[in-house]
C-alpha positions as CSV (number, residue, x, y, z in Angstrom):
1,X,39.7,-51.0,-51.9
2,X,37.9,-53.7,-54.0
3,X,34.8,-52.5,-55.8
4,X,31.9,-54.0,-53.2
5,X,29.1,-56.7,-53.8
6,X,25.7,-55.1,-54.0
7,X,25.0,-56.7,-50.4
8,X,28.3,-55.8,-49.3
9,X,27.5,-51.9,-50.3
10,X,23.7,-52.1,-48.5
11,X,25.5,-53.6,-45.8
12,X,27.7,-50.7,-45.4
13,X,25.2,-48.1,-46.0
14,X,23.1,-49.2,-43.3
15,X,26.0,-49.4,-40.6
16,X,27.4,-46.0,-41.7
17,X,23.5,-44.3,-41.7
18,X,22.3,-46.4,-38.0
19,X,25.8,-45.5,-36.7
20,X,25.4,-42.0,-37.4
21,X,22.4,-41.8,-35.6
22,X,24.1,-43.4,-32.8
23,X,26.4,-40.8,-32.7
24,X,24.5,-37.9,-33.0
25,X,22.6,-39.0,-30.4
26,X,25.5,-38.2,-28.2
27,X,24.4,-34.5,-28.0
28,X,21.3,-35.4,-25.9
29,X,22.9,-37.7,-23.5
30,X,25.0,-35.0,-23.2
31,X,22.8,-32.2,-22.5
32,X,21.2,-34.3,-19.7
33,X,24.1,-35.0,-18.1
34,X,24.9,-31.1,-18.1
35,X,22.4,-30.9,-16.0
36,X,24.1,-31.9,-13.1
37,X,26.9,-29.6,-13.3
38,X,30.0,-31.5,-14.9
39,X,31.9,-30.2,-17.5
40,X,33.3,-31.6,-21.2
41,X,36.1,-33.3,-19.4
42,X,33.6,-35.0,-17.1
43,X,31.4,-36.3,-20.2
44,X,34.3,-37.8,-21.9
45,X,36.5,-38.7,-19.3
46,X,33.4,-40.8,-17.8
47,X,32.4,-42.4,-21.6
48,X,35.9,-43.2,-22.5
49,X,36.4,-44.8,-18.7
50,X,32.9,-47.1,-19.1
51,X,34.0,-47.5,-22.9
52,X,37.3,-49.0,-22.3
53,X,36.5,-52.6,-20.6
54,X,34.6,-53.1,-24.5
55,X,37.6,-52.1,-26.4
56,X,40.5,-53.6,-24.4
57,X,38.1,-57.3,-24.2
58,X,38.1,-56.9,-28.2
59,X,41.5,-55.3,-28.8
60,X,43.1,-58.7,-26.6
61,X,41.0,-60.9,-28.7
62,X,42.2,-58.9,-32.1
63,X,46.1,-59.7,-30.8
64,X,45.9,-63.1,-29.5
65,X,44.4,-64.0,-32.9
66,X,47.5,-62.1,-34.2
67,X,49.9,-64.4,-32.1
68,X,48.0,-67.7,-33.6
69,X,49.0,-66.3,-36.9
70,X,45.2,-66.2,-37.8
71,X,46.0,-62.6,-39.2
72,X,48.6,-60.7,-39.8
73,X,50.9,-58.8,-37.3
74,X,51.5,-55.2,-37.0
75,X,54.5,-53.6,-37.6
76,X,56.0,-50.4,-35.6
77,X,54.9,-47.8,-38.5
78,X,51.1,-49.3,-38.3
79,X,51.1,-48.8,-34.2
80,X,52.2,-45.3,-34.8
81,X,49.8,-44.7,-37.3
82,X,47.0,-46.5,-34.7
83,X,47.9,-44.3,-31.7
84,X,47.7,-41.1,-34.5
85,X,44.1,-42.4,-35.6
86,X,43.3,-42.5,-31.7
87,X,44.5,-39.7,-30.3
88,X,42.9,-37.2,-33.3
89,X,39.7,-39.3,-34.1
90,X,38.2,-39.9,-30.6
91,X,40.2,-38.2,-28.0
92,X,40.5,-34.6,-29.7
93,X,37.4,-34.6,-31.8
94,X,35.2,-35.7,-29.1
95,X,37.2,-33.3,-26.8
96,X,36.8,-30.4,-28.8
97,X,33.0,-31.6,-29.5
98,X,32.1,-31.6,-25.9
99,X,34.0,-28.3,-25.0
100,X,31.9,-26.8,-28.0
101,X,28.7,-28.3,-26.5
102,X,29.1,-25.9,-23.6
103,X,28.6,-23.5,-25.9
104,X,26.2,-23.7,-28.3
105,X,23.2,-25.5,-29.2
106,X,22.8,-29.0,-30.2
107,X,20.9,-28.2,-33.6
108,X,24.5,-25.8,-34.4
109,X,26.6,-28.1,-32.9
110,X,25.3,-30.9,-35.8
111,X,25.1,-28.3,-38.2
112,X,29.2,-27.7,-38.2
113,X,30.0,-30.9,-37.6
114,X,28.2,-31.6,-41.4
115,X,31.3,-30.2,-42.9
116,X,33.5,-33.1,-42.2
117,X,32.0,-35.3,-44.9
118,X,32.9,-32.3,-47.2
119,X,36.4,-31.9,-45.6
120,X,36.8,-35.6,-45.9
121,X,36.0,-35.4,-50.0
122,X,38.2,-32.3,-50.6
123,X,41.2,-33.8,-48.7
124,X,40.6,-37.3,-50.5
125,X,40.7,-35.2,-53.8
126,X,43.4,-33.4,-53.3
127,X,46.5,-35.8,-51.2
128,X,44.5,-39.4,-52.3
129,X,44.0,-37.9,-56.3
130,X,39.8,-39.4,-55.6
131,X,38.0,-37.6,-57.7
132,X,34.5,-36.1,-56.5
133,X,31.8,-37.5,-58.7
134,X,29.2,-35.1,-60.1
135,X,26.3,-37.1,-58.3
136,X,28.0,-36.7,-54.5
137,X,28.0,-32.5,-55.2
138,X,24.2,-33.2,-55.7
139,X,23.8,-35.1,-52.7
140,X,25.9,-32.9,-50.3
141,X,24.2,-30.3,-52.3
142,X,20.3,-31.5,-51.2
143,X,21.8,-32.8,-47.6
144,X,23.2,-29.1,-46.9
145,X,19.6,-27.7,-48.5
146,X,17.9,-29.8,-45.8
147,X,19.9,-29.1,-42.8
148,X,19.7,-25.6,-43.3
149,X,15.9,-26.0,-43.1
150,X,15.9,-28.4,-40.4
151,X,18.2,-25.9,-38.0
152,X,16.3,-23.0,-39.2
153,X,14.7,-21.9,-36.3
154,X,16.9,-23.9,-34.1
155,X,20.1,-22.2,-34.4
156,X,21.3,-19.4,-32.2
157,X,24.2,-16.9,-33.3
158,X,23.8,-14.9,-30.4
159,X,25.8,-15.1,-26.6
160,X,29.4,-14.8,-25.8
161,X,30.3,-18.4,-26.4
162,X,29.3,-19.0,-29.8
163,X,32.5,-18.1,-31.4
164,X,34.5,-20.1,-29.2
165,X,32.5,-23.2,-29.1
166,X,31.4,-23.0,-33.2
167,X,35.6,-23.2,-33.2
168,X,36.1,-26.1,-31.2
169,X,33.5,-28.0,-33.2
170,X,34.7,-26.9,-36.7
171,X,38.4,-28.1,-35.2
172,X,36.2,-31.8,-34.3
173,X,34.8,-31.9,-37.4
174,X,38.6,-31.8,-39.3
175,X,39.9,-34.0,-36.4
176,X,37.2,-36.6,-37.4
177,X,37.8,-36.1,-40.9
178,X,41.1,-37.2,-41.2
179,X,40.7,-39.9,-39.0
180,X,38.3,-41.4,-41.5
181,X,40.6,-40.7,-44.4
182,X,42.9,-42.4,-42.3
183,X,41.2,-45.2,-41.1
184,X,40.2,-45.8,-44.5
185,X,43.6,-46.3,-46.2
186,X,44.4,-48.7,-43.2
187,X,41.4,-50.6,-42.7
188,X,41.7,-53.3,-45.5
189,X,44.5,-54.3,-44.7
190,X,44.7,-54.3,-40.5
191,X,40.4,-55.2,-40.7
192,X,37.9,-53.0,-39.3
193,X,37.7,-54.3,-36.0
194,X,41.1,-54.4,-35.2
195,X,41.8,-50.7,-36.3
196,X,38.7,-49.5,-34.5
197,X,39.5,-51.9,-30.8
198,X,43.1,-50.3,-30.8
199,X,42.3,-46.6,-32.2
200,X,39.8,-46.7,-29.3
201,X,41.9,-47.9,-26.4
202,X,44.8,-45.9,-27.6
203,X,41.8,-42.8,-27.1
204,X,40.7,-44.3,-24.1
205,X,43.7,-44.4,-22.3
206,X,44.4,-40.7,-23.2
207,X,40.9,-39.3,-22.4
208,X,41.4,-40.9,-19.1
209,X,45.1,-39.5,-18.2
210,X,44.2,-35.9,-19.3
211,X,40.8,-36.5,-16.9
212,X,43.0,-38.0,-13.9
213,X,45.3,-35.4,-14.5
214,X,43.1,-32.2,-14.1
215,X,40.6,-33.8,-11.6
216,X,42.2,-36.3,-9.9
217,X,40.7,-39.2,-8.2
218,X,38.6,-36.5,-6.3
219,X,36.6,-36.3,-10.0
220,X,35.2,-39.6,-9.5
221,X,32.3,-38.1,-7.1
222,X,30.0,-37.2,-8.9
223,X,26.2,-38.1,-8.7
224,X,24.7,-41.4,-9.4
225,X,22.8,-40.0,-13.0
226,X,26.2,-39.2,-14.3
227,X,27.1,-42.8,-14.2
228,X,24.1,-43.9,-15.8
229,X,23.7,-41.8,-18.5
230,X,27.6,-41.9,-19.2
231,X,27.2,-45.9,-19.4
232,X,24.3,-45.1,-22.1
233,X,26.7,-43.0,-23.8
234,X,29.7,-45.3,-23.5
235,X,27.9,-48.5,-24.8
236,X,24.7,-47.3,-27.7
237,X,26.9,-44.0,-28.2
238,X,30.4,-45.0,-28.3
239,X,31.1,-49.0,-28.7
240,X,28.5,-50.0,-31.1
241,X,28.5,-46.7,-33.6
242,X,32.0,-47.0,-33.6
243,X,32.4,-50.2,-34.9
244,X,29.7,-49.6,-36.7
245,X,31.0,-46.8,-38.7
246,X,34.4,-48.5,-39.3
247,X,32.7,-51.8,-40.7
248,X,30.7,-49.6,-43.1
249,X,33.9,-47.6,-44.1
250,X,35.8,-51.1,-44.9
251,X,32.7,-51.9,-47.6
252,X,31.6,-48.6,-48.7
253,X,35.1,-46.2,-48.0
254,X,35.6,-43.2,-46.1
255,X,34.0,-40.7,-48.3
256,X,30.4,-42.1,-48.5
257,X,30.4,-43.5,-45.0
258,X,31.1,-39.6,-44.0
259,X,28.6,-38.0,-46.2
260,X,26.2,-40.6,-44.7
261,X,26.8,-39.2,-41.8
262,X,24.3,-36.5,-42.8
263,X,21.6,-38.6,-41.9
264,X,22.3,-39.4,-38.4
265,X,22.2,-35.5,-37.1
266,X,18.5,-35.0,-38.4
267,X,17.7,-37.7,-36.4
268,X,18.6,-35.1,-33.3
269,X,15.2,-33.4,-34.1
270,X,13.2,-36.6,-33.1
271,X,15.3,-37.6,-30.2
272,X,15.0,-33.8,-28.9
273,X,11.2,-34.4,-29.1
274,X,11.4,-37.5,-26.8
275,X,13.6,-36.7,-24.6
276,X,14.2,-33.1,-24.2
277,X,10.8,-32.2,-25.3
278,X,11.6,-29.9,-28.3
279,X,8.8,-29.1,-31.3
280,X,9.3,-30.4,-34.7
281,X,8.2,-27.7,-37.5
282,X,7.1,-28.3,-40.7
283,X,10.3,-26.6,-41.6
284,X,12.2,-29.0,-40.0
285,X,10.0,-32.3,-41.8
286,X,10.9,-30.8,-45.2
287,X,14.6,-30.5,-44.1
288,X,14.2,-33.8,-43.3
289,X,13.1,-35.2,-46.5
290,X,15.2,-33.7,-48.5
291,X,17.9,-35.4,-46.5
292,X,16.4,-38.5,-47.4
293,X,16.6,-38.1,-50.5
294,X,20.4,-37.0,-50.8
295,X,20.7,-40.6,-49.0
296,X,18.9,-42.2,-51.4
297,X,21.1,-40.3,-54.7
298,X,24.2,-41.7,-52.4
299,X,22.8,-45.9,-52.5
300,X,22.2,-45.4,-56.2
301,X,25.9,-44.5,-56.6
């Protein structure tokens, strides 16, 4: 990847730090639509369903621009590598996210899922030869200082679930890992928006066999708040963070886009507040701040 502009890098730093919030914010849609008494495979099945008219739309633009010759054409080793990227970075993280979500709390739920940026750096450094720099071990250092204060009193290690849904979101957090580490080496070359329009489709279709498959046609009744909050979460929690994130891994890479990541899930403490009506401690500001400022050591990379 080309060293990038100093507008190109901002750029990127921006879409990787508003589309982590985006994302995280996908815990407290969920939550809500617990509430009416669907399950993980309900939650996805429903966001990948409402999220697939977006992707295809962009994914047939993407190929008839391909056919024009206005960009290059894929071969049979880049569609295998696509339908990899799908089915591990959005139908099996997100599955294994939701599952978790059962589970455990929202506040632990974000708290594991801060190890992918680290799994993305040791797996770059050790199959890629990217060496970590001494100022990224300081920010992941002052990021994992602050989440531990923001979770604090937030994070319960107690109930018969907790093992079993911790699991399935340390297994989301590898899953989405290596799809950024894969995305990344791919993206320059296929562009961001391609990658991300087929990735998700390839997902898309997936998530909504598996759902078909288990529930049937009988699993499309369900009350009227699932499909509204579900289209929140497909559009502001799917579509746009998505292509969000990938643009900000094509100008920055995969490793700083992930650890930017750490940003997004302290924004859960604020959202909570709204819209689940959750108290923000001191503890929890300070966290905050300090996750600031690993964001800041990042920019000044």
């Amino acid at each position: 990847m080309k060293p990038p502009t100093a507008r190109m890098f901002w750029t990127g730093f921006a879409l990787a730090a508003l589309g982590s919030v985006l994302f995280s914010a996908k815990a407290i849609v969920a939550k809500l639509t617990y509430r009416y008494g669907v399950q993980a495979l309900d939650v996805i099945g429903f966001r990948m369903m409402l999220s697939l008219p977006f992707f295809l739309a962009i994914a047939w633009a993407q190929a008839r621009r391909a056919r024009l010759g206005r960009i290059a054409r894929l071969d049979r080793r880049d569609g295998l590598r696509i339908v990899f990227l799908g089915v591990i970075g959005y139908y099996l993280s997100s599955f294994l996210d939701f599952i978790g979500l059962e589970y455990i709390s929202a506040g632990l739920e974000r708290l594991i899922l801060f190890l992918a940026p680290t799994f993305v750096l040791l797996i770059s450094a050790c199959f890629l030869k990217r060496p970590i720099a001494r100022r990224q071990w300081v920010a992941m250092g002052l990021a994992y200082f602050g989440v531990a204060l923001v979770f604090w009193g937030d994070l319960s290690i107690s109930g018969d679930g907790v093992v079993i849904g911790s699991l399935c979101v340390l297994g989301a957090a590898i899953s989405y890992a290596l799809y950024l580490i894969g995305s990344g080496e791919m993206v320059e070359r296929v562009t961001a928006t391609r990658l991300t329009a087929y990735a998700m489709s390839v997902s898309a279709v997936v998530t909504m066999a598996h759902f078909f498959l288990v529930r049937g046609w009988d699993g499309l009744m369900v009350p009227w708040p699932v499909y509204r909050l579900s289209l929140i979460h497909a559009v502001f929690h799917t579509v746009l963070p998505t292509f969000m994130v990938m643009w900000a891994v094509a100008r920055i890479g995969a490793p700083l886009a992930a650890q930017l990541g750490l940003i997004g899930p302290v924004s859960i403490l604020f959202l909570a507040y709204v819209f689940l009506g959750e108290p923000i401690t001191t503890i929890q500001v300070g966290g905050t701040v300090f996750v600031a400022v690993s964001a800041v050591v990042l920019g000044r990379r």
